[in-house]
N, C-alpha and C positions, 0 to 999 in steps of 0.2 A: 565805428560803424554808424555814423551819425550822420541822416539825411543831409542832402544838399543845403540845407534852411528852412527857420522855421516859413510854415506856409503861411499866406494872408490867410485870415480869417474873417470873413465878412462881418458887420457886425450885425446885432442881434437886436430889434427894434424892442426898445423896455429896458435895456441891462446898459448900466454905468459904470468903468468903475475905473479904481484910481492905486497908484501904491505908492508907494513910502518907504522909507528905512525906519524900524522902532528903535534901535539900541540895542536888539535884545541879545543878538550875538555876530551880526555882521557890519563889518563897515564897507565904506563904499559899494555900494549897494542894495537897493530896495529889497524887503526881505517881509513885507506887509501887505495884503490886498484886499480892497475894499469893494463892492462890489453892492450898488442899491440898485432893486426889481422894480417894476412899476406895479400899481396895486393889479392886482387880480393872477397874478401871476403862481400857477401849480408848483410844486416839488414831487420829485421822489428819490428815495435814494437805497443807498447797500453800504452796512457798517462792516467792522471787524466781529469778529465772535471770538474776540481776544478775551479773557475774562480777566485781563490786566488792563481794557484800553482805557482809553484817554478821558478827561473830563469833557471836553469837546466832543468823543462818541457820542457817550452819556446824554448829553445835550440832546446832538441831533437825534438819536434814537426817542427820546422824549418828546421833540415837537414836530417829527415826521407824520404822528396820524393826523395833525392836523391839517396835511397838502398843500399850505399855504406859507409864501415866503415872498420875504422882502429888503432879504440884507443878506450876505454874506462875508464874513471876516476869515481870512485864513496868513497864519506866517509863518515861518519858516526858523529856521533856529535851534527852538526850544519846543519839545513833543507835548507840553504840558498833561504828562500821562507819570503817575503815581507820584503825583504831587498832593494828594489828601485832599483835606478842605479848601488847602491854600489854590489850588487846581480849582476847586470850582468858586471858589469868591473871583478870579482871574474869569473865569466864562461867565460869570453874574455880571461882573463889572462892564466888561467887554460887549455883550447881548445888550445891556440897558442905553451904553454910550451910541450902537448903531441903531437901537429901533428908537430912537429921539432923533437922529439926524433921517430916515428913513419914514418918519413918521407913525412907527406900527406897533404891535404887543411885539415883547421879547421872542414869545415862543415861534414871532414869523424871521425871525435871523437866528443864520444858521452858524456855525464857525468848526473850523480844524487847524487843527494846527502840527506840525512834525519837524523834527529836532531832536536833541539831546532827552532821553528820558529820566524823571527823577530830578530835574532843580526847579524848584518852585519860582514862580514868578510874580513879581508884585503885582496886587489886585488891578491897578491897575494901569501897568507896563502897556499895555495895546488899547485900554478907550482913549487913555490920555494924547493918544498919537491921531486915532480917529477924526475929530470937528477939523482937523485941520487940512484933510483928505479931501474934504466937501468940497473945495473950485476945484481942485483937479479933476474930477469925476468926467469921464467922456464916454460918449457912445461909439467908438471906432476901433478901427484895426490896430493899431499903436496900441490901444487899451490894454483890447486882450492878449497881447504878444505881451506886454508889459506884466499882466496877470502872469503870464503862465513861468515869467523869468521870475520873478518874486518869492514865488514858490518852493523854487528848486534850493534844495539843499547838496548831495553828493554828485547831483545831476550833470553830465558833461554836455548837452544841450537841451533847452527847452522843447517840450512835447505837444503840438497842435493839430486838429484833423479839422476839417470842416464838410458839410454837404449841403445843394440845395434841391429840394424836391415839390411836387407839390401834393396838396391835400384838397381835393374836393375842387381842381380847379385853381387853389389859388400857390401862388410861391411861398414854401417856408425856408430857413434857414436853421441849420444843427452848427454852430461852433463850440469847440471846447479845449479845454486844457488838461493837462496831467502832468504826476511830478513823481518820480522814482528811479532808482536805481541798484539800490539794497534795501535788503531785507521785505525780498519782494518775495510772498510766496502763498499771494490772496486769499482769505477766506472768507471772500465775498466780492472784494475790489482790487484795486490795488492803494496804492500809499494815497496820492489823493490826486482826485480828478471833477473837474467842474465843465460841465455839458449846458449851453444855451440853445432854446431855439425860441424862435417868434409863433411856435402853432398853438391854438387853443383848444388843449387838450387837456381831461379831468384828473387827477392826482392818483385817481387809483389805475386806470387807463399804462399811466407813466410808468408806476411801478409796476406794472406787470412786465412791461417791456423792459424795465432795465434789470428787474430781478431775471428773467429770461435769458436776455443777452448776454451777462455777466458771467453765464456759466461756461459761454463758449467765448467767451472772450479774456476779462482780467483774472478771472477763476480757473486760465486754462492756460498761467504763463509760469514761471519761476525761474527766479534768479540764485535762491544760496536756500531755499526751503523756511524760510523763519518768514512768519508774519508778523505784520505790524502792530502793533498796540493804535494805533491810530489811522486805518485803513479807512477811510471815507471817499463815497461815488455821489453825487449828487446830481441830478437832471432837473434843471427848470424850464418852466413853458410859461412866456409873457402871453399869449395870446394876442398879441399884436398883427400876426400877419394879418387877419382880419377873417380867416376860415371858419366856417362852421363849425363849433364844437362838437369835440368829438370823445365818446365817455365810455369806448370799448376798444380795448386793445387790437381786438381782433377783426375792428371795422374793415369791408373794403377798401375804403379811402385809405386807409392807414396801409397799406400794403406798401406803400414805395416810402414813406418812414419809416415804418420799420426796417426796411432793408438798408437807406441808411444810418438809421443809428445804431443801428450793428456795425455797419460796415467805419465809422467813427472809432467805435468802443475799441473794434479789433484793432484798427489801426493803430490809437494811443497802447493800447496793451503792446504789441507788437515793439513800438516805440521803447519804452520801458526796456522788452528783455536785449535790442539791440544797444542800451545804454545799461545794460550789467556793469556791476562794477569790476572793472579790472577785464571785461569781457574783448575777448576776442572773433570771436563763433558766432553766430546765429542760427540756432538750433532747432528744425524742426522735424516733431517726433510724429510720425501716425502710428495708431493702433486699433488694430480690425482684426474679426474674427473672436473676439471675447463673449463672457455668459450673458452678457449685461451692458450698455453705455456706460454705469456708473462703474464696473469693473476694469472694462476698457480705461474710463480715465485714472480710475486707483493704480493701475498698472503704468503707465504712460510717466504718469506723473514720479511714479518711484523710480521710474529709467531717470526723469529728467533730475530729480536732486537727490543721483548716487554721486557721492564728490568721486569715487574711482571712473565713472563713467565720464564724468564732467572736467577730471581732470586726464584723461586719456584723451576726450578731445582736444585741449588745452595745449598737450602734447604731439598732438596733429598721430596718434599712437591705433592703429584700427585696431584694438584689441574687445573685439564684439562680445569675450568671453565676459567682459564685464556687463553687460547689455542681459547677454542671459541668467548671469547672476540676479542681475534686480528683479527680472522676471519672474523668478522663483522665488525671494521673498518677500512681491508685495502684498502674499498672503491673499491673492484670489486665484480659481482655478485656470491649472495651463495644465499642458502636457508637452512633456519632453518631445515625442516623436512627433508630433503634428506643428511644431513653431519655425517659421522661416522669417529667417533677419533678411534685410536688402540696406542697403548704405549707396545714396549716392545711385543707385539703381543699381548695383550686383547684390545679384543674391548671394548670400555668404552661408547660412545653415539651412538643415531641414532634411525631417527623416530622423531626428537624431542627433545629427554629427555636422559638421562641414562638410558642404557640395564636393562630390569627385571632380578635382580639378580647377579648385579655387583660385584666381590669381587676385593676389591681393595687390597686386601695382594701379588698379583702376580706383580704387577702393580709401589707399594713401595717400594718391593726388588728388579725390575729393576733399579728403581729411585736412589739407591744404589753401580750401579755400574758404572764405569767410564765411559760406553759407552751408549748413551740413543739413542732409537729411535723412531721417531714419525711420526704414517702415517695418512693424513688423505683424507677422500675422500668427497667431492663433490656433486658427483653422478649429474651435470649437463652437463659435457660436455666429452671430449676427452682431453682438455690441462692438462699437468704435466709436474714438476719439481720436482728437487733434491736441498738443499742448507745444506750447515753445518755451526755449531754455537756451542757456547759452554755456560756454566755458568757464573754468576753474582757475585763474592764475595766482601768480602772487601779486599780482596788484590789488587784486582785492581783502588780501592782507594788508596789503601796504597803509590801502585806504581806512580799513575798517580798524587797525591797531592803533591808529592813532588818531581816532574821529572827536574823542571828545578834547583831544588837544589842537 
């Protein structure tokens, strides 16, 4: 289910960057990215709420109040997450060898990393690969396609969006990357994704909007339900385009950026669940008519990673009874009599029971095509959501039994 190619992505006036192969677990192929800001340039970002993640979490969660950045390190490999101390002498080492080429304090570079969890990595396996990054560093589209392929790990193609809009008059640019395919099932973001744009816009401004967006975007996808120990989003702003700064999320000006950098976020999210592993299906679920939004999505989301549901689509199998099973225990209020499924646009239950007169032949030829949809209603309240999900096969056994070999 993998887009035509990845898309150009314009580049992003302030941001450079370059990649490499480290050693650390792939050959023939770049598996390192480097990435130096120009000064002045904001952050913000959305971690895991794993309370196993990564030393590189740790990290950026520690110099995000600062809003200030000017390097990022990210590879691919090795997750460098429950690796103890040896895990963060590797992000000391790491942080010090980029903000020396970069010119800045540590706590303005940022780093992630995802991989294999649990094998420590020499201190330092990634600065030592760093100075030598430095002539290849470019400001173009080649760059960032090069970023985004660097990254991937189980990934069957690389993930790019871009927009350009303007602010106050003047032209900005949003490009960005992301990398996932398992063990996607965000608690905040998804596996990892890096957002450029040229607008000068203040740090907390940023994080309002990507804490916001997140919830209906990478917070609103799942592939197999397990989140990542290493879930990192990050958004930078070089201020380059040359706009008026701008230090309120909810500026006027800001109204056609933020609708793009939603409309970015969804799109890389979207990306992701169409690159599930082993995935077949492209899955999307509404839910309306719940007590609540956030009940709506607790519901949604237990349709989307029941493996009988997941693996009934898998099996192109319309058996909705599964649907209303998850309904009933994901533990917020329903009622039996007031809930109607539709698939693909027939209605299938409601009242109770299955519609008089069901025919399920419109229903199994949907179940048939790569793109499923499923709505279901409620009928108790006002809350709804949107989440996407894909199918269950054995490929994503195949993949995952044998990942660390």
């Amino acid at each position: 289910m993998a887009p035509a190619g990845f898309p150009t992505l314009p580049p992003v006036a302030g941001v450079r960057i370059a990649t490499a192969n480290s050693g650390i677990r792939y050959k023939g192929r770049d598996d390192l990215m480097l990435a130096v800001l120009d000064e002045g340039t904001t952050v913000a970002g959305v971690l895991t709420k794993s309370l196993t993640c990564s030393a590189p979490v740790i990290w950026c969660r520690d110099s995000l109040p600062r809003g200030s950045a000017r390097a990022v390190v990210v590879n691919a490999g090795n997750a460098n997450a429950f690796t103890g101390k040896a895990g963060d002498a590797t992000v000391q080492a790491t942080v010090e060898a980029a903000a020396k080429i970069a010119g800045c304090a540590t706590d303005e570079v940022y780093v992630a990393s995802t991989g294999v969890i649990g094998i420590p990595l020499a201190a330092d396996a990634i600065a030592k690969v760093l100075p030598g990054m430095v002539p290849a560093l470019k400001n173009d589209s080649a760059a960032l396609e090069a970023g985004a392929r660097a990254i991937m790990t189980t990934d069957t193609f690389a993930k790019g969006s871009t927009r350009q809009v303007a602010i106050g008059g003047t032209t900005v640019t949003i490009s960005g990357f992301a990398k996932g395919s398992g063990m996607i099932a965000p608690d905040m973001a998804t596996m990892l994704g890096f957002l450029f744009t040229d607008a000068a816009i203040a740090a907390p401004a940023l994080q309002s909007m990507l804490s916001e967006f997140t919830e209906r975007s990478f917070n609103a996808i799942t592939v197999d339900g397990d989140t990542s120990t290493s879930d990192t989003l990050l958004l930078f702003a070089t201020g380059k385009a040359g706009n008026a700064p701008v230090t309120d999320a909810n500026a006027p000006e800001l109204a056609a950026f933020r609708k793009a950098l939603e409309e970015v976020m969804l799109d890389l999210a979207l990306q992701i669940v169409r690159d599930g592993e082993g995935a077949t299906k492209f899955v999307s679920i509404t839910l309306v008519g719940a007590e609540s939004d956030a009940a709506a999505k607790r519901i949604a989301l237990t349709v989307a990673n029941s493996p009988l549901v997941k693996t009934a689509l898998a099996g192109e199998d319309a058996n909705w009874g599964r649907i209303v099973a998850a309904i009933g225990r994901a533990g917020e209020r329903a009622d039996r009599d007031l809930i109607k499924i539709t698939i693909g646009g027939t209605l299938i239950c409601a009242e109770g029971m299955e519609v008089p007169g069901y025919d399920e032949a419109p229903v199994a030829a949907h179940m048939k095509g790569q793109e499923i949809d499923v709505h279901i209603d409620l009928g108790i309240g006002t809350g709804k959501s949107r989440v996407w999900t894909c199918d269950l096969t054995h490929g994503y056994i195949d993949i995952n039994g044998s990942y660390r070999s």
